[in-house]
VOMIMI-419605 format. One record per atom (N, C-alpha, C): x negated, y negated, z; residue in three letters; atom name. Coordinates in Angstrom, 3 decimals, decimal comma, always signed. Atoms other than C-alpha are relative to their C-alpha. Layout:
<nodes>
<node u="X" v="Y" w="Z" r="ALA" a="CA"/>
...
</nodes>
This chain:
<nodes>
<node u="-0,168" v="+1,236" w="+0,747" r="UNK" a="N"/>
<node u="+31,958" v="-50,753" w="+28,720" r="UNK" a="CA"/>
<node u="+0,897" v="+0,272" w="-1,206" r="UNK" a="C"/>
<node u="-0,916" v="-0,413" w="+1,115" r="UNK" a="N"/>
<node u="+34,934" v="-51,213" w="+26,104" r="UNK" a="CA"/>
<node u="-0,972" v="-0,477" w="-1,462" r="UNK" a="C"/>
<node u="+0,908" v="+0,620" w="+1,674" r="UNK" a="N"/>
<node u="+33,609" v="-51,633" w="+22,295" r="UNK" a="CA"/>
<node u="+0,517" v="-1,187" w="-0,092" r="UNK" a="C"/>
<node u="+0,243" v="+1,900" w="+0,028" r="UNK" a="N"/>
<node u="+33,127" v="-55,233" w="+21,547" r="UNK" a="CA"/>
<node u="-0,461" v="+0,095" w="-1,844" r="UNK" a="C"/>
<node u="+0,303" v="+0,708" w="+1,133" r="UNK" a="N"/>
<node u="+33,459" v="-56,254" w="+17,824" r="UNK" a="CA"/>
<node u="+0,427" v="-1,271" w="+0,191" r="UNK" a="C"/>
<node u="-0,419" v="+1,165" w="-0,095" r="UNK" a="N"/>
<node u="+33,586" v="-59,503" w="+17,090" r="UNK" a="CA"/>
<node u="+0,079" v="-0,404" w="-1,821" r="UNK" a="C"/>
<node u="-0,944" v="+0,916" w="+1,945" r="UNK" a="N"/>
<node u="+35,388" v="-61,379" w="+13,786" r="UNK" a="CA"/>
<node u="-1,206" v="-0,428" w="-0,385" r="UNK" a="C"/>
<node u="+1,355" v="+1,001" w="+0,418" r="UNK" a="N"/>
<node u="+32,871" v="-63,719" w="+11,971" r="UNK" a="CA"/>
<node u="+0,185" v="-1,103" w="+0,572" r="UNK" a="C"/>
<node u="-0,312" v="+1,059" w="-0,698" r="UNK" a="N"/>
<node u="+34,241" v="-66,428" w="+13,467" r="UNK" a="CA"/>
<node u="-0,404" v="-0,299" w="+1,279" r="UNK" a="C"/>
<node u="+1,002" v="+0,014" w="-1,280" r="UNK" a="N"/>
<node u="+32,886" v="-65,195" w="+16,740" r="UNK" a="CA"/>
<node u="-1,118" v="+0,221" w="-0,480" r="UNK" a="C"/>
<node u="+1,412" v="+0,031" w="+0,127" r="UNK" a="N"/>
<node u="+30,018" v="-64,339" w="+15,254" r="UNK" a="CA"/>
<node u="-1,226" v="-0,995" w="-0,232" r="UNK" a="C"/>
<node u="+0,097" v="+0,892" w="+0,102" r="UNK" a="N"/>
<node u="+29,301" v="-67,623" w="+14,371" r="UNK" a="CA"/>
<node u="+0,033" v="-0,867" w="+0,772" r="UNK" a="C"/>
<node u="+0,002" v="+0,324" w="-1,399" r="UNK" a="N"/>
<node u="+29,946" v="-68,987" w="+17,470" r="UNK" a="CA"/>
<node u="-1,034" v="+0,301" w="+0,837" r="UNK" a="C"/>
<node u="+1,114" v="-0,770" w="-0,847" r="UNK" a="N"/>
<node u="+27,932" v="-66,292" w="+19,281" r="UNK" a="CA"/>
<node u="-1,860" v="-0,560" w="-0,611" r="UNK" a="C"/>
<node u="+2,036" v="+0,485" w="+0,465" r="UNK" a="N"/>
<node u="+24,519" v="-67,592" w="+17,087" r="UNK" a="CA"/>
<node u="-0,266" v="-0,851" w="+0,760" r="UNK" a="C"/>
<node u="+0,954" v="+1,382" w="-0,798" r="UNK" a="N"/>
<node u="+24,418" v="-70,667" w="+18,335" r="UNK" a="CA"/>
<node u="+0,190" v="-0,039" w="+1,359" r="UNK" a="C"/>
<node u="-0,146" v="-0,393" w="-1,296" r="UNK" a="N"/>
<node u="+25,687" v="-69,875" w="+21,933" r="UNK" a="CA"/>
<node u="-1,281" v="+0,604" w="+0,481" r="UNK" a="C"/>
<node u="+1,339" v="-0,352" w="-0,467" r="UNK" a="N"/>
<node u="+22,401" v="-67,501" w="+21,836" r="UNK" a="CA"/>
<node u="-1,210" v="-0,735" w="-0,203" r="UNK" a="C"/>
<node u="+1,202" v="+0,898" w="+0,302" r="UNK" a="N"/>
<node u="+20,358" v="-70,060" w="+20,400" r="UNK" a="CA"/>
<node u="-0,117" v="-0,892" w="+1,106" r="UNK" a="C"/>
<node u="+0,172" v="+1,575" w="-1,114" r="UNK" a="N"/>
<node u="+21,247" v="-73,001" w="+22,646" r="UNK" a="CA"/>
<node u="+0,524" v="+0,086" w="+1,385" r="UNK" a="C"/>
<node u="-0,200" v="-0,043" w="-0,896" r="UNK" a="N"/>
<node u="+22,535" v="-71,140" w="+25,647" r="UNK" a="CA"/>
<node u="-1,219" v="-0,139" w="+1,209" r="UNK" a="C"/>
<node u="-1,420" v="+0,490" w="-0,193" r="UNK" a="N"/>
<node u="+22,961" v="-72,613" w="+28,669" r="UNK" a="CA"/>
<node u="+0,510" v="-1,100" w="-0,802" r="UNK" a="C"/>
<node u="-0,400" v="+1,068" w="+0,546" r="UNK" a="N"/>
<node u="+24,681" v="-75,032" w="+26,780" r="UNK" a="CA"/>
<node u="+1,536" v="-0,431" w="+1,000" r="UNK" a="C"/>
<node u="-1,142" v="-0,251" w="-0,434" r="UNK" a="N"/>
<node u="+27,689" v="-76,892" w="+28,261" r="UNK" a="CA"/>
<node u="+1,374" v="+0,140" w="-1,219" r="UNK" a="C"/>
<node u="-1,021" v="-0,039" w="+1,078" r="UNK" a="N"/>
<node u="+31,351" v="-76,419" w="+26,279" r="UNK" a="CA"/>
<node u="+0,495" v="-1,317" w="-0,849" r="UNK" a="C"/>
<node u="-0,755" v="+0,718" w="+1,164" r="UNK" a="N"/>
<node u="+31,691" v="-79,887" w="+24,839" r="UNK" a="CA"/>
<node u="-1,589" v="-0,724" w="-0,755" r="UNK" a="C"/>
<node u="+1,216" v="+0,147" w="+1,217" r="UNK" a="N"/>
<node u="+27,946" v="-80,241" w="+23,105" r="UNK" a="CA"/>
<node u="+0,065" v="+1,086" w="-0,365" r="UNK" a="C"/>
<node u="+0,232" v="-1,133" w="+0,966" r="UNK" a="N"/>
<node u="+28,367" v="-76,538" w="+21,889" r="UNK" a="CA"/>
<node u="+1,033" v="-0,158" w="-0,902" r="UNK" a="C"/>
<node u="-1,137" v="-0,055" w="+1,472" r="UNK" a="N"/>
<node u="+31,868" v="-77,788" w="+20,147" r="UNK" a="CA"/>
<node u="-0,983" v="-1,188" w="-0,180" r="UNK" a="C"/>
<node u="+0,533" v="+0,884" w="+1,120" r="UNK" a="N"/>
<node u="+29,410" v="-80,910" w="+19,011" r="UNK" a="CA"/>
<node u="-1,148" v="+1,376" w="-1,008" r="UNK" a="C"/>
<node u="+0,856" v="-0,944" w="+1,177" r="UNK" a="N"/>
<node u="+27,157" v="-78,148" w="+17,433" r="UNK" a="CA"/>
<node u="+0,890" v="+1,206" w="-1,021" r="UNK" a="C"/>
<node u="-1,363" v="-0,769" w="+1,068" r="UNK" a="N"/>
<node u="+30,151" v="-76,310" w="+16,123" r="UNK" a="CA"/>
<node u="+0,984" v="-0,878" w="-0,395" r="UNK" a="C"/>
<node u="-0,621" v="+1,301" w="+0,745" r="UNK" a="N"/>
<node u="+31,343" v="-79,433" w="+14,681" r="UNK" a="CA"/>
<node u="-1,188" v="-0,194" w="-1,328" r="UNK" a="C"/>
<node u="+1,018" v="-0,056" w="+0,973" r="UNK" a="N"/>
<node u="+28,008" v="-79,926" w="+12,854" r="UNK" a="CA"/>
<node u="-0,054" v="+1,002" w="-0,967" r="UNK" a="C"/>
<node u="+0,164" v="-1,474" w="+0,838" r="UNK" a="N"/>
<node u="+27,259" v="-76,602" w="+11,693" r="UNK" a="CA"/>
<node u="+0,940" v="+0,888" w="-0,617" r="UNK" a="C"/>
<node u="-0,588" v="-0,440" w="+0,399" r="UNK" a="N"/>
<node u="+30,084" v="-75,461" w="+11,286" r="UNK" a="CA"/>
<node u="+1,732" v="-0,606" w="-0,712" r="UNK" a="C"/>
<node u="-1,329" v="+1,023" w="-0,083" r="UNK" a="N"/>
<node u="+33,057" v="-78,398" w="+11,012" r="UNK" a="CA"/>
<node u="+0,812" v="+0,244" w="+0,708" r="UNK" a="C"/>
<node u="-0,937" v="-0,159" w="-0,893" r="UNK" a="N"/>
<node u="+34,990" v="-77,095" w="+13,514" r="UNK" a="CA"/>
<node u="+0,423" v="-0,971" w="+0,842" r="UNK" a="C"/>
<node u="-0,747" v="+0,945" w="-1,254" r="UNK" a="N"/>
<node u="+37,206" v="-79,237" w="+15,838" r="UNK" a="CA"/>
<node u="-0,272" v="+0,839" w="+0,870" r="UNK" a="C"/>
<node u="+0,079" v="-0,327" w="-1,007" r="UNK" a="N"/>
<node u="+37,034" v="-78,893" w="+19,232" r="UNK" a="CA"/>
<node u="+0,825" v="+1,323" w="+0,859" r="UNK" a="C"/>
<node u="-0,657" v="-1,443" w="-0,844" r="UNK" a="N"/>
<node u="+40,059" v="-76,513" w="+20,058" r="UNK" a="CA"/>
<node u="-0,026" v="+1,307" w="-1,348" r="UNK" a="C"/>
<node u="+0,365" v="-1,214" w="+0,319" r="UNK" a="N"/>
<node u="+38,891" v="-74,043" w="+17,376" r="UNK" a="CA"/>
<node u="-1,160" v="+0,473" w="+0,895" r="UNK" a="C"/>
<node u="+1,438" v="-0,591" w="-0,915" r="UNK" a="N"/>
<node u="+35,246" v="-73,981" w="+19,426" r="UNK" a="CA"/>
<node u="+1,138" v="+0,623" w="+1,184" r="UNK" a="C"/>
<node u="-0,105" v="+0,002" w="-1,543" r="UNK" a="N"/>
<node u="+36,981" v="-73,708" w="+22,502" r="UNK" a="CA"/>
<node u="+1,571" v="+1,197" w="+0,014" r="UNK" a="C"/>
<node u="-0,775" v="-1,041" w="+0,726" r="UNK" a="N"/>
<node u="+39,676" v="-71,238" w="+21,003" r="UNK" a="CA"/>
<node u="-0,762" v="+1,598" w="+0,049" r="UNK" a="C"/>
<node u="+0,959" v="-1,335" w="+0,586" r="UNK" a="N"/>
<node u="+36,651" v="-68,801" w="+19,592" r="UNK" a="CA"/>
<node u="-0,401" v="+0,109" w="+1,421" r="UNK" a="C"/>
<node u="+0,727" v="+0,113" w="-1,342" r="UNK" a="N"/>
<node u="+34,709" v="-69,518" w="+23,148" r="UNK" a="CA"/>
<node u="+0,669" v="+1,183" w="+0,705" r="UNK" a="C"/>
<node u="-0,571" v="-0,525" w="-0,822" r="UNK" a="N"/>
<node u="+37,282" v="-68,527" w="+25,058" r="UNK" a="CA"/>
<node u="+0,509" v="+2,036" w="-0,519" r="UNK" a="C"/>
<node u="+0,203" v="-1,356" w="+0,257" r="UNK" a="N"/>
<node u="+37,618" v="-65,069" w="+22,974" r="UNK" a="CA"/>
<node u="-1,175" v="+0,979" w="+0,306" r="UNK" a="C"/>
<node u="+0,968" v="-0,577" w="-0,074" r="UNK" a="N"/>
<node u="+34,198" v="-64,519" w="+23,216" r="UNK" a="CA"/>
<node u="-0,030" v="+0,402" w="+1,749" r="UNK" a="C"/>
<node u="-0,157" v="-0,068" w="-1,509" r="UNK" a="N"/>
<node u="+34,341" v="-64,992" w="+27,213" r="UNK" a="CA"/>
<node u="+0,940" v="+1,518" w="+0,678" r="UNK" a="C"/>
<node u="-0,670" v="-0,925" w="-0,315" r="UNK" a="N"/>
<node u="+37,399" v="-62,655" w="+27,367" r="UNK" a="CA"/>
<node u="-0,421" v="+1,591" w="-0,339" r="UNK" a="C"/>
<node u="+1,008" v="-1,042" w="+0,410" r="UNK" a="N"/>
<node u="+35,146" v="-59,874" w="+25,654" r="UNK" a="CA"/>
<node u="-1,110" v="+0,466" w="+0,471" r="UNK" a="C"/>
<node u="+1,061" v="-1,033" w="-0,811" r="UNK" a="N"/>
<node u="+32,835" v="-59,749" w="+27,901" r="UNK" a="CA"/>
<node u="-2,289" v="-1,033" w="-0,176" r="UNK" a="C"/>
<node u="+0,996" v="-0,152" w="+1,063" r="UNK" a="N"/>
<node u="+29,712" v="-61,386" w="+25,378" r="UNK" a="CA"/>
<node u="-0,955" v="-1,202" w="+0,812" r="UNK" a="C"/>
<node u="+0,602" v="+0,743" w="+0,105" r="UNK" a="N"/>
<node u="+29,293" v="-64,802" w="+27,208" r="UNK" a="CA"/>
<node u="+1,413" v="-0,588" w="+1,232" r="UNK" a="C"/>
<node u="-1,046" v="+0,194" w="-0,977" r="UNK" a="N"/>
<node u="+30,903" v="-66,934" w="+30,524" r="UNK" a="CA"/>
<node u="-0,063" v="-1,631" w="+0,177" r="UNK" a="C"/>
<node u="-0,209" v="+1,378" w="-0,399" r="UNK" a="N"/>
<node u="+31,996" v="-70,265" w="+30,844" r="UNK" a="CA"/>
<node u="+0,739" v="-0,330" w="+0,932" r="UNK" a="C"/>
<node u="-0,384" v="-0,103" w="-0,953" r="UNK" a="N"/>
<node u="+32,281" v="-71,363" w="+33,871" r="UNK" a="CA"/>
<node u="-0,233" v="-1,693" w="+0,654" r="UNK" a="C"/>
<node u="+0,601" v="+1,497" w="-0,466" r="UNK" a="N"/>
<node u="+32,676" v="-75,038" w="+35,121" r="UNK" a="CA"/>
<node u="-0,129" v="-0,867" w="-1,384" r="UNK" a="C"/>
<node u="+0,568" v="+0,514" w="+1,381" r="UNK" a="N"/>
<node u="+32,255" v="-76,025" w="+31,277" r="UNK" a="CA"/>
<node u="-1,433" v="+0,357" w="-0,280" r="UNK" a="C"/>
<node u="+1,336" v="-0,404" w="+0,081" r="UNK" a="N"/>
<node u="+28,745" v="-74,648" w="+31,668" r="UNK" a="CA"/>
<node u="-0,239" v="+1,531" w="-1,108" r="UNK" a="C"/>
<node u="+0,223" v="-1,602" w="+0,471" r="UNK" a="N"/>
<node u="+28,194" v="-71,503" w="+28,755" r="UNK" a="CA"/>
<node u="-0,696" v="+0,315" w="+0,471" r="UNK" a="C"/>
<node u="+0,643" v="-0,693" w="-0,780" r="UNK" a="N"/>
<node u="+26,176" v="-68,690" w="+29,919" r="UNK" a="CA"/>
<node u="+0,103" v="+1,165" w="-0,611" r="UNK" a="C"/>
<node u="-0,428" v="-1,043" w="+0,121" r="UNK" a="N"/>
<node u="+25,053" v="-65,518" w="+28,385" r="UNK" a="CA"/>
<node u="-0,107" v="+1,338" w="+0,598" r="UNK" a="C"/>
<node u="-0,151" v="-1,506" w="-0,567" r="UNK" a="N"/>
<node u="+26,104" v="-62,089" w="+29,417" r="UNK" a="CA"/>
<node u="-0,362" v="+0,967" w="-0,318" r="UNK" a="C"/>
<node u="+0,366" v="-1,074" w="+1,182" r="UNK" a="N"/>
<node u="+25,200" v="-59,860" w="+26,538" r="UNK" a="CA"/>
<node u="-0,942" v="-0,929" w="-1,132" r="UNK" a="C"/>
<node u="+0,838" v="+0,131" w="+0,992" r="UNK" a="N"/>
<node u="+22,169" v="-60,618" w="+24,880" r="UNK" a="CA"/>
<node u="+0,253" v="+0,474" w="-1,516" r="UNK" a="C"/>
<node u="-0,251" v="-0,361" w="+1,298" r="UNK" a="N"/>
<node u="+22,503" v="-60,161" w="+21,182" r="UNK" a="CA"/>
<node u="-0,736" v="+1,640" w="-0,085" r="UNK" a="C"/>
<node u="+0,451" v="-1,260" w="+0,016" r="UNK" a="N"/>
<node u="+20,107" v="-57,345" w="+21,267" r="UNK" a="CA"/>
<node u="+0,989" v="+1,439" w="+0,956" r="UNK" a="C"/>
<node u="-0,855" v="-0,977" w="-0,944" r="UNK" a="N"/>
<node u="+22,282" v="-55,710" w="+24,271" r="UNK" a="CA"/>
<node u="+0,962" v="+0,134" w="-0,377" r="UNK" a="C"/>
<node u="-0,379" v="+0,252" w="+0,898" r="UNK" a="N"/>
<node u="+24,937" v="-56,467" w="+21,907" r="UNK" a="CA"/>
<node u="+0,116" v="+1,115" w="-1,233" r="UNK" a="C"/>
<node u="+0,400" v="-0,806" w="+0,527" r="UNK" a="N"/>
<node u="+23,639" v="-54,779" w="+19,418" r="UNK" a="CA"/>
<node u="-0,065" v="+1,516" w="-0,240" r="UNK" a="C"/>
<node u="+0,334" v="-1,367" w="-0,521" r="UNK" a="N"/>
<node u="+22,878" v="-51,449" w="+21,108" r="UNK" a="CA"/>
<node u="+1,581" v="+0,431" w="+0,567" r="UNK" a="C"/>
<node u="-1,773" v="-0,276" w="+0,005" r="UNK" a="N"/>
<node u="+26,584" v="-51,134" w="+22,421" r="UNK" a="CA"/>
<node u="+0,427" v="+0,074" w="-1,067" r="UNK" a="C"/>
<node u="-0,683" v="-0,430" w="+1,232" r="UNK" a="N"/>
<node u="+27,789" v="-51,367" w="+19,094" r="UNK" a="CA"/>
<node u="-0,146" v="+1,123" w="-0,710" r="UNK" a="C"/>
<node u="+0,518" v="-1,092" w="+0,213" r="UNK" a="N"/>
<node u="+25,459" v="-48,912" w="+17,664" r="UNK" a="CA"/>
<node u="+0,526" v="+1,243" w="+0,819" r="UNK" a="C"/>
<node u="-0,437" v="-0,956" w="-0,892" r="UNK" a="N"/>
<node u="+26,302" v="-46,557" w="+20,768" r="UNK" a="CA"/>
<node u="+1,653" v="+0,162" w="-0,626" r="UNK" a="C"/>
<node u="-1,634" v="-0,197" w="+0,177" r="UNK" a="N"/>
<node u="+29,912" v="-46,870" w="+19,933" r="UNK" a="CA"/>
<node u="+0,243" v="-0,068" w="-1,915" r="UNK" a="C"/>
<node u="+0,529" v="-0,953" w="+1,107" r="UNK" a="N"/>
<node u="+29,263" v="-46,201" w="+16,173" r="UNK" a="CA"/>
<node u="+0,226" v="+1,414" w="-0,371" r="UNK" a="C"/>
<node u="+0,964" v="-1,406" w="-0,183" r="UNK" a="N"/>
<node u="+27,290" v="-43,102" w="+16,701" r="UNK" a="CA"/>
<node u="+1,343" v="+0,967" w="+1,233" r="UNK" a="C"/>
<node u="-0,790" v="-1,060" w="-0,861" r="UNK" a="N"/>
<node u="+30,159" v="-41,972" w="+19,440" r="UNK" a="CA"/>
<node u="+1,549" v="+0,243" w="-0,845" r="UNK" a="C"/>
<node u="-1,135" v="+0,354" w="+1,025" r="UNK" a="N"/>
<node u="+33,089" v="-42,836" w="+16,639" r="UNK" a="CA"/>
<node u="-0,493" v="+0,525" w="-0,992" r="UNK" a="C"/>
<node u="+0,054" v="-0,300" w="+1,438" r="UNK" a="N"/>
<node u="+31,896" v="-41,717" w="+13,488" r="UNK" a="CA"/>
<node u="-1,011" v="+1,541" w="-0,077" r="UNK" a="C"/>
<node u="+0,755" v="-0,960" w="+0,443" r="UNK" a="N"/>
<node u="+29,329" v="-38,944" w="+14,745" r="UNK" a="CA"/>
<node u="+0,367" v="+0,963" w="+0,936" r="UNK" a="C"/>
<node u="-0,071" v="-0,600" w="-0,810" r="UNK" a="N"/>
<node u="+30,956" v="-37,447" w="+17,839" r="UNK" a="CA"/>
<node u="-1,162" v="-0,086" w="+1,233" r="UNK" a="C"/>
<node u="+0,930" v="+0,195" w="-1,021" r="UNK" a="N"/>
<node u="+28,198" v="-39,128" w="+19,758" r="UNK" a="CA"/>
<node u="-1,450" v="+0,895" w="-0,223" r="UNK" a="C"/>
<node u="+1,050" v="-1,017" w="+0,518" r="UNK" a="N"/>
<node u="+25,447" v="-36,719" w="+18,141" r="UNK" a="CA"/>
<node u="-0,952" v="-1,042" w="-0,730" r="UNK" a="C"/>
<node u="+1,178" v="+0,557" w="+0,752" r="UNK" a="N"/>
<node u="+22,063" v="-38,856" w="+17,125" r="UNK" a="CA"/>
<node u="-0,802" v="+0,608" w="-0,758" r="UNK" a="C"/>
<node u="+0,508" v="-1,223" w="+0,967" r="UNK" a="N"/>
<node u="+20,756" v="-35,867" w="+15,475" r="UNK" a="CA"/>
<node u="+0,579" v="-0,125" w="-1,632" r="UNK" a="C"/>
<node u="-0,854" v="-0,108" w="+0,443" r="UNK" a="N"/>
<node u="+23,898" v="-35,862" w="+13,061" r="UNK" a="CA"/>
<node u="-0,243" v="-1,936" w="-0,540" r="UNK" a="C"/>
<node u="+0,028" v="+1,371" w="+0,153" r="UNK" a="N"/>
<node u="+23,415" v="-40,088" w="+12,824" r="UNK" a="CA"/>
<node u="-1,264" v="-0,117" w="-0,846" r="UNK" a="C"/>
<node u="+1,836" v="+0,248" w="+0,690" r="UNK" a="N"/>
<node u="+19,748" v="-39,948" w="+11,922" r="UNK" a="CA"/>
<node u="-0,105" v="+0,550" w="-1,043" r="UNK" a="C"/>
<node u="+0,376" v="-0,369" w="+1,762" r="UNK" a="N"/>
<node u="+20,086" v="-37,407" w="+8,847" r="UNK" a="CA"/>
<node u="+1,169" v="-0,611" w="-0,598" r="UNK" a="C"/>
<node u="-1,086" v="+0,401" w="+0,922" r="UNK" a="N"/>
<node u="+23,159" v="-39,044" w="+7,465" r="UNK" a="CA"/>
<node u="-0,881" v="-1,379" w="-0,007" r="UNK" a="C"/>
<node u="+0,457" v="+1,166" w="+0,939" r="UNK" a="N"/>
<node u="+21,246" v="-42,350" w="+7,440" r="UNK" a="CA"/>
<node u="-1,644" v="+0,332" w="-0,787" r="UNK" a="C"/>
<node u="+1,155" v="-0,435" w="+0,749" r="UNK" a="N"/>
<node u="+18,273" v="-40,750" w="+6,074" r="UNK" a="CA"/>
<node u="+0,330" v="+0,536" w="-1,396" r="UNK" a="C"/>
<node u="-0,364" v="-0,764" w="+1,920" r="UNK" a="N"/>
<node u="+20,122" v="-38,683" w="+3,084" r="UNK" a="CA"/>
<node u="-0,653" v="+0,035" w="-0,897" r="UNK" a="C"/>
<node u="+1,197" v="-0,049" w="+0,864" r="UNK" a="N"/>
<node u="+17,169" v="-37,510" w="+1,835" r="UNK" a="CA"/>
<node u="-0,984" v="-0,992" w="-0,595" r="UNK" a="C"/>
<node u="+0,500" v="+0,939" w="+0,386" r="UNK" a="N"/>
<node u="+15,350" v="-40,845" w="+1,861" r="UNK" a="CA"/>
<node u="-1,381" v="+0,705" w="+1,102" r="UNK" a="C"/>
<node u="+0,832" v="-0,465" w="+0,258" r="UNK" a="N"/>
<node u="+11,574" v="-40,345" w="+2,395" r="UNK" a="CA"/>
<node u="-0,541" v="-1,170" w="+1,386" r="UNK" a="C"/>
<node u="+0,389" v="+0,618" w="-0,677" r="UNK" a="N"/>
<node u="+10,050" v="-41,970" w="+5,603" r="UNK" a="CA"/>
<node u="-1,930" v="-0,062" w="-0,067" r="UNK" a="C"/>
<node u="+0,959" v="+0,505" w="+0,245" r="UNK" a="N"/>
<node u="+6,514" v="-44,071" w="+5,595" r="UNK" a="CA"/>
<node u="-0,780" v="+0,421" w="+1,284" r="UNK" a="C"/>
<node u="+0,917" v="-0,785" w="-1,391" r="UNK" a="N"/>
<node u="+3,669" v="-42,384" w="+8,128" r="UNK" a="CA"/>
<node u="+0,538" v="-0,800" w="+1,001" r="UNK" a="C"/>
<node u="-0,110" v="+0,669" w="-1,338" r="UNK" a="N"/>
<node u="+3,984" v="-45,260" w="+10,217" r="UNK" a="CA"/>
<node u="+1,679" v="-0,150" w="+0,277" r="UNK" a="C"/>
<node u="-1,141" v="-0,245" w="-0,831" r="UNK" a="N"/>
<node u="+7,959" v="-45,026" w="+10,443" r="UNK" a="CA"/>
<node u="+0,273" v="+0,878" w="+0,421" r="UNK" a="C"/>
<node u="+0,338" v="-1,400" w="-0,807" r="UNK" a="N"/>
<node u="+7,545" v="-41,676" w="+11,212" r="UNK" a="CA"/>
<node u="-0,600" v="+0,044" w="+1,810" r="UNK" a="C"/>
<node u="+0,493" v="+0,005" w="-1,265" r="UNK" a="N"/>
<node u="+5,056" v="-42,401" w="+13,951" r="UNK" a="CA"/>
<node u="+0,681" v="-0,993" w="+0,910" r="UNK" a="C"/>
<node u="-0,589" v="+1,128" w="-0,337" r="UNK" a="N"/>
<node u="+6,996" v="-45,288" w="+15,053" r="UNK" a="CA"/>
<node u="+1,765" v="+0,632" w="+0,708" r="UNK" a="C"/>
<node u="-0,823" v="-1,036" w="-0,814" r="UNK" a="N"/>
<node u="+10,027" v="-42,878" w="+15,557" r="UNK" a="CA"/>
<node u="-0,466" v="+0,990" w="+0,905" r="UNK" a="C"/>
<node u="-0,211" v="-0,277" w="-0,812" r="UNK" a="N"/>
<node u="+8,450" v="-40,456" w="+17,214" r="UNK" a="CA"/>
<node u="-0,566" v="-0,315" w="+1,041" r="UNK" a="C"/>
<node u="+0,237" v="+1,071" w="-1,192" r="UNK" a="N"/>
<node u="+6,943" v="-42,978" w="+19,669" r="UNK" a="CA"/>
<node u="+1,214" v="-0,086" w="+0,957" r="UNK" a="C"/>
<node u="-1,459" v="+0,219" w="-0,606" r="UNK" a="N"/>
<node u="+10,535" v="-43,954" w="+20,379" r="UNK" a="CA"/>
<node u="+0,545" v="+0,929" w="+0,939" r="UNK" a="C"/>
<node u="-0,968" v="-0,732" w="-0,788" r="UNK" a="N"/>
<node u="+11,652" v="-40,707" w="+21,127" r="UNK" a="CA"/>
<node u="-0,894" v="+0,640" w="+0,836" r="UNK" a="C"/>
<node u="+0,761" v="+0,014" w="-1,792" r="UNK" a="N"/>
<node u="+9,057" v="-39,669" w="+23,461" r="UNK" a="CA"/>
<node u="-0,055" v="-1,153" w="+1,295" r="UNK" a="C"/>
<node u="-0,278" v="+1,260" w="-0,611" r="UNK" a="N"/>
<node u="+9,337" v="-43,078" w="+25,157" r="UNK" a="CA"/>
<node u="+2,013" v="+0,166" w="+0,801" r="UNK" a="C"/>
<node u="-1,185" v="-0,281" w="-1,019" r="UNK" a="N"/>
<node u="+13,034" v="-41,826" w="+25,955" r="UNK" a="CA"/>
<node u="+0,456" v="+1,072" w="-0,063" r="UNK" a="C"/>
<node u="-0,299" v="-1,197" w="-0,492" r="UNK" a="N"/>
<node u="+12,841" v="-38,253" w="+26,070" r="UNK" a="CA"/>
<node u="+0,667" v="+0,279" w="+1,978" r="UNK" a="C"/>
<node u="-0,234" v="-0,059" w="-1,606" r="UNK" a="N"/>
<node u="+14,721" v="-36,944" w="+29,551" r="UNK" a="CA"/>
<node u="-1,122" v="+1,009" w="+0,381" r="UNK" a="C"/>
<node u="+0,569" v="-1,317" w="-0,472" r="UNK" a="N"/>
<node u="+13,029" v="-34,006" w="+31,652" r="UNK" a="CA"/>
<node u="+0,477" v="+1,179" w="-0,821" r="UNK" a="C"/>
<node u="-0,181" v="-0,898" w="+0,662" r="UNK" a="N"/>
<node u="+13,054" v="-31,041" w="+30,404" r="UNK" a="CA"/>
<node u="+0,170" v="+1,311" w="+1,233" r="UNK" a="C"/>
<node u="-0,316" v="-1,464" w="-1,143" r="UNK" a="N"/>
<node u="+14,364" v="-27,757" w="+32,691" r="UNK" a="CA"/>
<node u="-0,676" v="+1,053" w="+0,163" r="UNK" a="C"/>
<node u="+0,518" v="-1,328" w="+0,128" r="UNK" a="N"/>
<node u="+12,679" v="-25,519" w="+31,420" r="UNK" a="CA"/>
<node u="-1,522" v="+0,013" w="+0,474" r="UNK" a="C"/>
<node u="+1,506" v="+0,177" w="-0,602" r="UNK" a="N"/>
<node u="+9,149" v="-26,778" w="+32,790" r="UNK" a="CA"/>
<node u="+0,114" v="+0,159" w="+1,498" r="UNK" a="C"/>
</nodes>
């Protein structure tokens, strides 16, 4: 999957797409008229960026999403962590920690996580 940022302009778009999807494309430009004042061929401008990215598919005038915000989310992060850390979560986790002091339960709460997606181990 290629990295997927999106402007604010999509991002703004993308809220209410996840809020009110399926929606079709000419009540999501009435809700991006409301909320946001947009005319119709900015919605349908941004839309069509978002579509070409991968995020969300209109098809028939019908939206539809593809990438959950959360799934979303986690791609970005992944591509982050592979850009700025060499892909190393080890290396990610103490640089956002920098000596900041974690609470029992985020502690236990991490290492929940990472037993929950530990792989096998070889050596067993």
């Amino acid at each position: 999957m290629n990295k997927i940022i999106l402007t604010p302009s999509e991002e703004k778009l993308a809220q209410i797409i996840w809020r009110e999807a399926p929606v079709t494309s000419p009540i999501l430009s009435d809700f991006a008229l409301a909320e946001l004042g947009w005319k119709k061929t900015t919605t349908y401008t941004i839309l069509k960026k978002l579509c070409d990215k991968g995020v969300f598919r209109n098809e028939y005038a019908n939206v539809s999403i593809v990438l959950t915000r959360d799934k979303l989310i986690s791609h970005q992060s992944q591509s982050y962590v592979e850009d700025i850390f060499g892909g190393s979560l080890p290396k990610f986790i103490a640089s956002f920690f920098d000596g900041k002091k974690l609470t029992k339960e985020q502690a236990d709460n991490l290492i929940n996580l990472i037993k929950a997606h530990k792989g096998g181990d070889n050596d067993e």
